[in-house]
C-alpha positions in Angstrom: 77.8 180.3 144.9 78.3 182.1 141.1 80.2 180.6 138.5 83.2 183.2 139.3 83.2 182.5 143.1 84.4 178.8 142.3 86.7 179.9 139.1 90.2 178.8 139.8 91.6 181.3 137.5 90.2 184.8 136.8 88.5 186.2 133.6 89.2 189.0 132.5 86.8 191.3 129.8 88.4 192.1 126.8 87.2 194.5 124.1 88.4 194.5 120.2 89.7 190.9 120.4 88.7 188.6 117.6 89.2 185.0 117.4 89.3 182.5 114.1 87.4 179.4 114.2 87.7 176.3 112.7 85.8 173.0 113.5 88.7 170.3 114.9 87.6 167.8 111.7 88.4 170.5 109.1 91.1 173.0 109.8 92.4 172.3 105.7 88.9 173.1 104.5 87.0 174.9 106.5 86.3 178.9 106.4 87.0 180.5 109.2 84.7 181.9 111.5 85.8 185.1 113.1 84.1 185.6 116.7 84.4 188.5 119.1 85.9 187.0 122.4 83.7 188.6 125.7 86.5 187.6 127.8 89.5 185.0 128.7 91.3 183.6 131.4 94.3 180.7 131.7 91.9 178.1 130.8 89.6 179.1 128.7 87.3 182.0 126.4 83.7 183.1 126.2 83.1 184.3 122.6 79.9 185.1 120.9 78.9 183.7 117.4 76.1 183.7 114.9 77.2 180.6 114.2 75.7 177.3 115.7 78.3 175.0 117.2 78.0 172.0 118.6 77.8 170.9 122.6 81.2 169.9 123.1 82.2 170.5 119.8 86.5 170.8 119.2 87.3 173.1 118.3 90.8 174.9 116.6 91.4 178.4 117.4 93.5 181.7 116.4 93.6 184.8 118.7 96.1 187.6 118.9 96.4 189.3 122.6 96.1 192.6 122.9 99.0 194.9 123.0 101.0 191.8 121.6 102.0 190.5 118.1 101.4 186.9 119.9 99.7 184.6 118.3 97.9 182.3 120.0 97.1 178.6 118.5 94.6 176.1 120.8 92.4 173.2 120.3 89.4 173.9 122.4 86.3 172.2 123.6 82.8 173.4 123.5 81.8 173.5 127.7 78.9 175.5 127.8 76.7 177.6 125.1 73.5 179.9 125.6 71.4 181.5 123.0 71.6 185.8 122.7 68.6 186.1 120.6 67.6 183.9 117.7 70.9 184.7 116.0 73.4 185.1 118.3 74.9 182.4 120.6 77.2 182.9 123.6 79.9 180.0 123.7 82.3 179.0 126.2 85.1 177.2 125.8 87.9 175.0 127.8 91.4 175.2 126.0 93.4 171.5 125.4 96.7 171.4 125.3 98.0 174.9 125.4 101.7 175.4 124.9 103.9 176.7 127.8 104.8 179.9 125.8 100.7 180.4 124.8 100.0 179.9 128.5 102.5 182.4 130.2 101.1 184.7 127.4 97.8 184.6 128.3 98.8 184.6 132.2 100.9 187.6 131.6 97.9 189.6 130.0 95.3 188.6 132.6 97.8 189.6 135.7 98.4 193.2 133.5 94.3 193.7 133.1 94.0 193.2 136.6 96.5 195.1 137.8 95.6 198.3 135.2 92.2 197.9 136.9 93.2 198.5 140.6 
């Protein structure tokens, strides 16, 4: 059985979706790093970075839905990671703690990209 037969909650592939960065232990100091996001669901994101993080690494991150002047604030913990090429590295990542306004957000947007694909 494939990773997406035994997700509880879909992903959905986004396009044009970037998402700031910062390591959990220096949100004050830290630059941002600004990721494209491959896709999202409820619980979680897939973004792909140059950067090298850390296996389960928190992270703090900053993403704006699509067709939305939402904001989206989330602590999130490294889950799984997989090199691209020598440069590039695919991360995914488990959200903590997401707000009930963040979460029916994001729940809203998936249900829409599904729906819009039908």
């Amino acid at each position: 059985m494939g990773n997406d037969e035994r997700r509880k909650f879909p992903r959905v592939d986004v396009d044009f979706v970037t998402v700031e960065i910062y390591r959990d232990d220096s949100f004050a100091t830290d630059h941002a790093e600004i990721c494209s996001v491959v896709n999202l669901s409820l619980t979680g994101m897939r973004f792909d970075s140059d950067r090298n993080f850390n296996a389960d690494q928190l992270l703090k991150l900053t993403f704006i839905l699509p067709e939305s002047m939402v904001i989206i604030r989330v602590n999130a913990k490294i889950i799984h990671m997989s090199e691209i090429n020598n440069r590039m590295y695919s991360y995914g990542v488990q959200f903590r703690n997401l707000g009930m306004f963040e979460q029916k957000q994001i729940e809203h947007f998936i249900q829409k990209s599904l729906n819009d694909r039908k």
